[in-house]
C-alpha positions as CSV (number, residue, x, y, z in Angstrom):
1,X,23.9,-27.8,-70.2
2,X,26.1,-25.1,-68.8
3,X,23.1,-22.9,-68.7
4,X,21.0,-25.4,-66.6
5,X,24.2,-25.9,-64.2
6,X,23.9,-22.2,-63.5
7,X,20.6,-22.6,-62.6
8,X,20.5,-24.9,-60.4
9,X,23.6,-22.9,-58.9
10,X,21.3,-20.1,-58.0
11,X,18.1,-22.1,-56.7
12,X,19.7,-24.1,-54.5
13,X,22.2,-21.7,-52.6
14,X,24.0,-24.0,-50.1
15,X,26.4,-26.8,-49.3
16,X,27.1,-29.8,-48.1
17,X,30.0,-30.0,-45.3
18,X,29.8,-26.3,-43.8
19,X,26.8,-27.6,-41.9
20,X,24.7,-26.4,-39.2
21,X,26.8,-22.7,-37.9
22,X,23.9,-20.3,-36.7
23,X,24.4,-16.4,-36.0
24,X,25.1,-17.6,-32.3
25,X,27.6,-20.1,-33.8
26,X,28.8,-18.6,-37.0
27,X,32.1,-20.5,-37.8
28,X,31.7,-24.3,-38.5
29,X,34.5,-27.0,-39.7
30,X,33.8,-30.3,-40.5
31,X,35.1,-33.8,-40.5
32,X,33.6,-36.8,-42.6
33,X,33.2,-39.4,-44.9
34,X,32.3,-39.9,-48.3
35,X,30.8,-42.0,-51.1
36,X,31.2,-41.0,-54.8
37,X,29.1,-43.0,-57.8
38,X,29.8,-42.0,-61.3
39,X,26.8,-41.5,-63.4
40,X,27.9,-41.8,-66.7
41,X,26.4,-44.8,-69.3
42,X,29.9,-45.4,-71.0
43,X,31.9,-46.0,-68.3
44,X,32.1,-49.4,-65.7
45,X,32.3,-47.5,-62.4
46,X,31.9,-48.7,-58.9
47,X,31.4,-46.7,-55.8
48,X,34.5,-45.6,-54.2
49,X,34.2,-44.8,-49.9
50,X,36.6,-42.2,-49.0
51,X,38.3,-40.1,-46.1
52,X,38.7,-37.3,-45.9
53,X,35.9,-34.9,-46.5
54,X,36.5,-31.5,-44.6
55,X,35.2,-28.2,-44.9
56,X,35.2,-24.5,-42.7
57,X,32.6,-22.3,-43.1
58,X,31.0,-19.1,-41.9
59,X,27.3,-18.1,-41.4
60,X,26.7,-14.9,-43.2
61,X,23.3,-13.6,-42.4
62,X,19.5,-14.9,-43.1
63,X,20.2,-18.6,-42.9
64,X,23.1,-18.7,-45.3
65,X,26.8,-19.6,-45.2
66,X,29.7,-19.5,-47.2
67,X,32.8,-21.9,-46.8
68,X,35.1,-24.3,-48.8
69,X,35.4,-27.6,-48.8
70,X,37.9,-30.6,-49.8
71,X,37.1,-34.5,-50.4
72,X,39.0,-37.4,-50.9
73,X,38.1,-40.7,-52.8
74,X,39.2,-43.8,-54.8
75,X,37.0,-45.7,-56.6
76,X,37.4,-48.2,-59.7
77,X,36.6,-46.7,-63.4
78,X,36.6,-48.9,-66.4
79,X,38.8,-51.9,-64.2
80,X,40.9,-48.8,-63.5
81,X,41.6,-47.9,-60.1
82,X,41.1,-44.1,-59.9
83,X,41.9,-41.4,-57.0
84,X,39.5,-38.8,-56.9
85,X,40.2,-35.2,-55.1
86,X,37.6,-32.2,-55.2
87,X,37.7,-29.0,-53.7
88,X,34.6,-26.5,-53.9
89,X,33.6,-23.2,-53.1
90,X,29.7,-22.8,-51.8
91,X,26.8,-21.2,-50.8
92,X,24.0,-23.0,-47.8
93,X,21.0,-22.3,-47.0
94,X,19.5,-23.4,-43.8
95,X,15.8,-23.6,-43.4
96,X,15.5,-22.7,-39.6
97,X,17.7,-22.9,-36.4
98,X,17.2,-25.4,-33.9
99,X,18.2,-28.9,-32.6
100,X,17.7,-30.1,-36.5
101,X,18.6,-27.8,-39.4
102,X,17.9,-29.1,-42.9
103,X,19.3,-27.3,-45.6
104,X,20.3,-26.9,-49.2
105,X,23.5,-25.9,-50.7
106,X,25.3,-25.3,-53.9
107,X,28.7,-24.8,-55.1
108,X,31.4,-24.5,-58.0
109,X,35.0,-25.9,-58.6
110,X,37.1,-28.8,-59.3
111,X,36.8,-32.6,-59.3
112,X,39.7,-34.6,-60.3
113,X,39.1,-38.7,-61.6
114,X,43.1,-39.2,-61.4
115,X,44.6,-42.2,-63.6
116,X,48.2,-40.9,-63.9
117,X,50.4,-42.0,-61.0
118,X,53.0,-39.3,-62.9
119,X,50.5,-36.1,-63.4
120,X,51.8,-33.7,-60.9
121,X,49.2,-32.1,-58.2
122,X,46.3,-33.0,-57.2
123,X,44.5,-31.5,-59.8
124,X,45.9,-31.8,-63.6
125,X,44.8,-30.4,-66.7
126,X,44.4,-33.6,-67.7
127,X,42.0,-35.0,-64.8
128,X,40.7,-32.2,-63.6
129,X,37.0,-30.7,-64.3
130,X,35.1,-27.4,-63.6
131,X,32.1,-28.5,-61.5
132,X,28.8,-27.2,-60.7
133,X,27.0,-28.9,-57.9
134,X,24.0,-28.7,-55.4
135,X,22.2,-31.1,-52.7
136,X,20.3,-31.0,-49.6
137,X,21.3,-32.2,-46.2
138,X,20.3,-32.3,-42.9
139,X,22.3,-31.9,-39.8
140,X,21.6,-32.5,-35.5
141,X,22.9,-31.0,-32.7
142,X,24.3,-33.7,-30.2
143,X,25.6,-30.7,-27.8
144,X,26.0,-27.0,-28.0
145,X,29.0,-26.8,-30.3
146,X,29.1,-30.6,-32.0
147,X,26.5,-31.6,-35.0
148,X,26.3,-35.3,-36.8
149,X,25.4,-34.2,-40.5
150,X,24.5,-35.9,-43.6
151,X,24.0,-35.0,-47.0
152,X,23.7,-36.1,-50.7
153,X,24.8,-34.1,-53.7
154,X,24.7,-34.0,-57.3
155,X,28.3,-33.2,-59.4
156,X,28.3,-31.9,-62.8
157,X,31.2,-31.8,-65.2
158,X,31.4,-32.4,-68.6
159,X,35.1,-31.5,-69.6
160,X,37.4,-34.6,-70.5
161,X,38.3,-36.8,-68.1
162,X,35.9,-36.1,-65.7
163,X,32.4,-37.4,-65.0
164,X,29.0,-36.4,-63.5
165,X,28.8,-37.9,-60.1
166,X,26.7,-38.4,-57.1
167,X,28.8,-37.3,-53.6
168,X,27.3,-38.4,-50.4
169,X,28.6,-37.5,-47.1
170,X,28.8,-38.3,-43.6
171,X,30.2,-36.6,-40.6
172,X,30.9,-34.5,-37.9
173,X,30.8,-30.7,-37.2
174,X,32.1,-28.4,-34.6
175,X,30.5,-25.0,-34.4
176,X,32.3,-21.9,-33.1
177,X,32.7,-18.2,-32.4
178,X,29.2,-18.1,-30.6
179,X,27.7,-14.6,-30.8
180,X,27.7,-13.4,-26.8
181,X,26.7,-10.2,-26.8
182,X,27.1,-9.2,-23.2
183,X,30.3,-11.2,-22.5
184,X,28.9,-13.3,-19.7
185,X,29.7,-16.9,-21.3
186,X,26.5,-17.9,-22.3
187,X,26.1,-17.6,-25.7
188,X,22.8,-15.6,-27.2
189,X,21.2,-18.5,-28.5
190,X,20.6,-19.4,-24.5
191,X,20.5,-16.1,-23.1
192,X,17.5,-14.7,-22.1
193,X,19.1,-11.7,-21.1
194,X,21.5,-11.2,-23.7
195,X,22.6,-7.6,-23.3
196,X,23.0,-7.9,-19.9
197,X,25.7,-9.6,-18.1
198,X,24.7,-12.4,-16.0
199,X,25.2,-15.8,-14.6
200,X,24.9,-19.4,-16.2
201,X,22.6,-20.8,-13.6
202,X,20.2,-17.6,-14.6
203,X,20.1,-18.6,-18.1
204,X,22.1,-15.7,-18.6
205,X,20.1,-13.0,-16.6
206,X,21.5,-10.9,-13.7
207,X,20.5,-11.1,-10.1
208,X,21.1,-7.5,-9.4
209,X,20.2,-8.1,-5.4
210,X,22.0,-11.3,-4.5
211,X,18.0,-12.8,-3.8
212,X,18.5,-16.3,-5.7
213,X,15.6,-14.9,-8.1
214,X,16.9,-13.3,-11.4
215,X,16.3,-9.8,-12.2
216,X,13.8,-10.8,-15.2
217,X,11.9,-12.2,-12.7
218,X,12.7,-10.1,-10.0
219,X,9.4,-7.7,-9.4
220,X,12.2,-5.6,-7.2
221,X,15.4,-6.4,-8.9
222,X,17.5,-3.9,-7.1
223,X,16.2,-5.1,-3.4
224,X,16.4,-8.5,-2.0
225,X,13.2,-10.1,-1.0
226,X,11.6,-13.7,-0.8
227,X,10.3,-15.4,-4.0
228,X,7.1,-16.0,-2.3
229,X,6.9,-11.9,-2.8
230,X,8.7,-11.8,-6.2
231,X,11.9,-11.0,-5.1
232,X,10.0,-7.5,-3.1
233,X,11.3,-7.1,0.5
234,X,9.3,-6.4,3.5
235,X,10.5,-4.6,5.8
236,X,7.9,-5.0,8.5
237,X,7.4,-8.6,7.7
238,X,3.9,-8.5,7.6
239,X,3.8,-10.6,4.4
240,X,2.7,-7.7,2.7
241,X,5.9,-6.0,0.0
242,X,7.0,-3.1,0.7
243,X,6.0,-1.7,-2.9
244,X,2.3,-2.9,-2.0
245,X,2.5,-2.0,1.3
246,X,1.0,1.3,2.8
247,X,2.7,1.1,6.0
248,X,5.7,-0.7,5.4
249,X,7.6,0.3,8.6
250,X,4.5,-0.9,10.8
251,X,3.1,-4.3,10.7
252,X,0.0,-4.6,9.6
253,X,-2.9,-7.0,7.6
254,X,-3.1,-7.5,3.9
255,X,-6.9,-6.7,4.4
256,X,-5.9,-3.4,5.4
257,X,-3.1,-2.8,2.8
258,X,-0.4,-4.0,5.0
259,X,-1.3,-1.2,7.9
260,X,-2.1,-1.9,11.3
261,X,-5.8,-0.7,13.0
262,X,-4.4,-0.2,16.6
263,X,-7.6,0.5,18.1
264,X,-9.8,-2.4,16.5
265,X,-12.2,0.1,14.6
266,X,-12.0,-1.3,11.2
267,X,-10.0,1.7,10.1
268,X,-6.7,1.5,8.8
269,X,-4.0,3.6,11.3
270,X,-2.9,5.2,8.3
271,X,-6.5,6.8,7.4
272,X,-7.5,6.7,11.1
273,X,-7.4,10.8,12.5
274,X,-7.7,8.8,15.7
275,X,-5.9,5.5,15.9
276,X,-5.4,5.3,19.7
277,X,-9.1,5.7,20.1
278,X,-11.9,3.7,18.4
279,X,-14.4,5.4,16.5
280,X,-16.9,5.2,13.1
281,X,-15.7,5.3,9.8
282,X,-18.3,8.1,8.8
283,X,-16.2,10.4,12.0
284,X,-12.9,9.3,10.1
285,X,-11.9,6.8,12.5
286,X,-12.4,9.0,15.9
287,X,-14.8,8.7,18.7
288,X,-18.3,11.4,18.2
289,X,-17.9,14.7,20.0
290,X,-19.2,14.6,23.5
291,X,-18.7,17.8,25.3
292,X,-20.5,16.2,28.6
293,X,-18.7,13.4,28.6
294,X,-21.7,11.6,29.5
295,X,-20.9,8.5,26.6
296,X,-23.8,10.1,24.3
297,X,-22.5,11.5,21.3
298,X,-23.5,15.3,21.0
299,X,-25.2,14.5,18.2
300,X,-27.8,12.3,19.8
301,X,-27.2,14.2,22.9
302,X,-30.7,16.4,23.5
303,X,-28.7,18.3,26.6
304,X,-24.6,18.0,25.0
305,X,-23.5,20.2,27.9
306,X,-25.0,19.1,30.7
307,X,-24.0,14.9,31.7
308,X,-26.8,12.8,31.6
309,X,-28.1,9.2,31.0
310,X,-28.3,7.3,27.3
311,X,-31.6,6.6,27.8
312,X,-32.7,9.7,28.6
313,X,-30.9,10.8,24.9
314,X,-28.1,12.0,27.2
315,X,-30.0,14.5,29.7
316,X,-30.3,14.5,33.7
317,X,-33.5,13.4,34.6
318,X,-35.9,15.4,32.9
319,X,-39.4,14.9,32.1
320,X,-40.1,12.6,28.9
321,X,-42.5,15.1,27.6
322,X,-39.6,18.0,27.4
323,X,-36.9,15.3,26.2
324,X,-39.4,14.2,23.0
325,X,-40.0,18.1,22.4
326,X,-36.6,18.9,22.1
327,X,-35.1,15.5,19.9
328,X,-38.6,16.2,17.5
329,X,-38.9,18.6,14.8
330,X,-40.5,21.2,17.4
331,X,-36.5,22.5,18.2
332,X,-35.9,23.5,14.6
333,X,-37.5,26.8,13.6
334,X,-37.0,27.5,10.2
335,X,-36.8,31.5,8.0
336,X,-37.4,32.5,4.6
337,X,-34.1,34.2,2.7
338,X,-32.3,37.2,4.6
339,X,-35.3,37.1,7.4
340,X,-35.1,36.7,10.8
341,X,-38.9,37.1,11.3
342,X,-40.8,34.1,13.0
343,X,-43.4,32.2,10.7
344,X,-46.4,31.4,11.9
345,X,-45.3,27.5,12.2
346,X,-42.7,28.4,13.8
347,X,-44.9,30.5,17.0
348,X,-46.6,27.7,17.0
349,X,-43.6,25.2,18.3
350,X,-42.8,28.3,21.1
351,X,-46.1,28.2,22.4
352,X,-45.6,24.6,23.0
353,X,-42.5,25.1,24.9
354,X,-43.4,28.5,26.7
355,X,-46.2,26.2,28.3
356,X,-43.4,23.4,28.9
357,X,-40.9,25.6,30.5
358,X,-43.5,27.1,32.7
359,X,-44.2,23.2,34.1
360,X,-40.6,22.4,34.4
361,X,-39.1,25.4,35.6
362,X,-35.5,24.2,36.1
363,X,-34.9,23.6,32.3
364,X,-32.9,26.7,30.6
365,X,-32.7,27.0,26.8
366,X,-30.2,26.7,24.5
367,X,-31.3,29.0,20.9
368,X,-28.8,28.3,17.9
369,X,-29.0,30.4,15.1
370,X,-27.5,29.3,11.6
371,X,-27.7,30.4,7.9
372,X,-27.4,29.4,4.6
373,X,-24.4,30.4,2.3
374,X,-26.3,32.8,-0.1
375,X,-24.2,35.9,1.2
376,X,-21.0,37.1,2.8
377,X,-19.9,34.9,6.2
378,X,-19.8,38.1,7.7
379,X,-23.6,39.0,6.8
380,X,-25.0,35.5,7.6
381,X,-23.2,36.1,11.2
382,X,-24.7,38.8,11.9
383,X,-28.0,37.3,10.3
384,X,-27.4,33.8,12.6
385,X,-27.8,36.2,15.7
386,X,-30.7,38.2,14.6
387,X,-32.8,34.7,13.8
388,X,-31.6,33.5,17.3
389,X,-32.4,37.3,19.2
390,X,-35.7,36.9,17.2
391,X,-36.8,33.4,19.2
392,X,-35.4,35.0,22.4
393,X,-37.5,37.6,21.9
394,X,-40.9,35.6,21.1
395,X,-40.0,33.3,24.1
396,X,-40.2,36.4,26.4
397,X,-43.1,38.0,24.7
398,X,-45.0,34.6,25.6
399,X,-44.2,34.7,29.4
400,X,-41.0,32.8,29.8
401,X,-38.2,34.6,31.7
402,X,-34.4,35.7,29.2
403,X,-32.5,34.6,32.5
404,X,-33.3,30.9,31.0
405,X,-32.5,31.7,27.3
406,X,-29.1,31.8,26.1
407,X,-28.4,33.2,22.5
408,X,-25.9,32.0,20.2
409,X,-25.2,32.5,15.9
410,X,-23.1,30.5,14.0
411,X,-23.7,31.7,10.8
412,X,-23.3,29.3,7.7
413,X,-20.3,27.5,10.1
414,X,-22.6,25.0,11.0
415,X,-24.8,23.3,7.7
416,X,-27.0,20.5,7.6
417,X,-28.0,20.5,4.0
418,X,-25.4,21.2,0.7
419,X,-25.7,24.8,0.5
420,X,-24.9,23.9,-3.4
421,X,-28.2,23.3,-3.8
422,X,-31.9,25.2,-3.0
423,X,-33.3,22.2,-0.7
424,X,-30.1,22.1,1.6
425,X,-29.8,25.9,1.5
426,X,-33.6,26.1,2.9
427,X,-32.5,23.5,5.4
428,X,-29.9,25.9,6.8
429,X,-32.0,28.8,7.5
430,X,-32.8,27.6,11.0
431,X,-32.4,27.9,15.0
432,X,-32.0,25.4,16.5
433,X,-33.4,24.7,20.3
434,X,-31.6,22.6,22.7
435,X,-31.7,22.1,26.9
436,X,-29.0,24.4,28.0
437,X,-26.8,23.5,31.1
């Protein structure tokens, strides 16, 4: 029998009064009630309801405890009335932590069925029996430090004068020593910040800035904002937080990433090269070059230095023929590689204007040259000029007078194809005729 008893000492491995102590509330006493029932054949035995039954315990680590415990008891053996006193060490086991903790437990010491009014102490040689013991209870939290528990457990002893018995118990617990890690007076168990010190109306968790939102929350937890931003501030209070916001000293819109667009272009003053004035997006935010000042952009402007009318793509009033010459492909001559010798194409276009200049003889002529990026900038300089010297030079050859042709070379300064690739470096290779002033 001894051999079982240890058995069941191991399996069970918990008690009955420590009750419910966590790791957040490791020490636990208890106060209760009891009920004892012999179960032994050869003996007339009633149950006996006793006072007290108290224990102290302390929560050890994975769910179980360790404590001691004393009961109580009288009950009526064989038409004798009998006092009956236990005191047990134990071991319990609780299955989870929560509101309701059910558990096991198991134990060894004495039990004493006392029927000498003379024995001395409470537990005599003659009364008193080794006992092994084990149960299961169950236990609920009514606040955070007070637990109702109940429990039922089965005594063994086989020595003389004492009997097997059932022990059930009843009572009341009062956890303490709660684990609070950061010191703040809110225990672990509720903190949701529990290495860091904070307050109780923040579940434990700091609020670093003084904003009412907690730092856990807090998307800017060491400056005060609105919740409405997450606790971000905004310091230009154009409901756009200062950690999102590109501008945050200047009110803006959230459409434009909290920025303002001063001049109403649809670009953001922040990106804008030109936020006072109003301009395309493709121009980074500023208004298109014109030199004239004539409200044509130069480069829809056919005559860029001389002020003229939109409709008339920006010129004076000049004949509709001229205008459609120079805004057509006929202004842009084009050479092969490192030449500056006029194709045949390319004679052909200054016929056409040698017989336009000599009908409107007021019209002077612009001739840009421009190159690609195959050699040094210094070679397609002096390359630029040649091409342009070389159109000058046709011009004249075909009647019209050099006091009307102005020269200029740009070099590769000027591209209107990716010089990265063959099609925009053959694009480059060019002059490029325009009305001059």
């Amino acid at each position: 029998m001894k051999k079982l008893y240890s058995l069941i000492f191991i399996s069970l491995l918990a008690t009955f009064c420590a009750n419910s102590q966590t790791s957040d509330s490791p020490w636990a006493v208890s106060l209760g009630a009891n009920l004892v029932g012999v179960q032994d054949d050869s003996v007339d035995s009633s149950t006996g309801f006793g006072v007290p039954s108290l224990s102290l315990s302390r929560y050890i680590a994975g769910g179980l405890s360790i404590g001691a415990q004393y009961s109580m008891n009288s009950l009526e053996i064989d038409k004798f009335d009998v006092d009956y006193n236990s005191v047990d060490g134990f071991l319990k086991y609780n299955f989870s932590e929560g509101d309701i903790f059910p558990y096991l437990f198991a134990g060894y010491g004495l039990s004493n069925f006392q029927t000498d009014s003379d024995a001395e102490g409470y537990f005599p040689s003659t009364g008193a029996g080794r006992t092994y013991f084990g149960g299961a209870g169950v236990s609920f939290f009514i606040s955070d430090n007070w637990i109702v528990n109940a429990s039922t457990s089965y005594r063994s002893t086989s020595e003389k004068g004492s009997y097997n018995h059932l022990q059930h118990a009843i009572g009341f617990s009062y956890v303490f020593g709660a684990g609070d890690t950061d010191k703040d007076g809110v225990s672990d168990k509720k903190d949701v910040c529990p290495e860091v010190p904070g307050l109780k109306e923040f579940d434990g968790c700091p609020d670093t800035d003084g904003d009412g939102i907690p730092d856990n929350k807090d998307a800017c937890p060491e400056e005060a904002g609105p919740a409405e931003l997450n606790g971000c501030p905004d310091s230009d209070g154009d409901g756009v937080a200062d950690n999102d916001d590109a501008c945050p000293d200047a009110a803006g819109s959230a459409e434009m990433n909290g920025c303002p667009d001063t001049d109403g272009d649809g670009l953001a003053d922040n990106v804008d090269k030109c936020p006072q004035e109003a301009g395309e997006a493709a121009n980074n935010g500023c208004p298109e070059d014109d030199r004239d000042g004539d409200g044509v952009p130069d480069k829809d402007d056919v005559c860029p230095d001389e002020a003229g009318d939109a409709a008339n793509s920006g010129c004076p009033d000049l004949p509709e023929e001229l205008i459609s010459f120079m805004k057509g492909d006929n202004a842009v001559l084009y050479f092969v590689v490192n030449s500056a010798m006029i194709t045949d194409e390319s004679s052909a276009k200054l016929k056409k204007l040698t017989e336009l200049l000599g009908t409107y003889t007021s019209v002077d002529v612009v001739i840009e040259g421009h190159a690609s990026a195959d050699g040094s900038m210094s070679f397609n300089q002096t390359l630029s000029e040649k091409r342009a010297q070389s159109v000058k030079e046709a011009l004249v050859s075909m009647g019209v007078e050099a006091s009307r042709l102005e020269t200029i070379g740009y070099g590769e300064t000027k591209p209107v194809g990716d010089n990265s690739s063959a099609a925009g470096r053959e694009a480059n290779k060019r002059v490029q005729l325009r009305v001059g002033e």
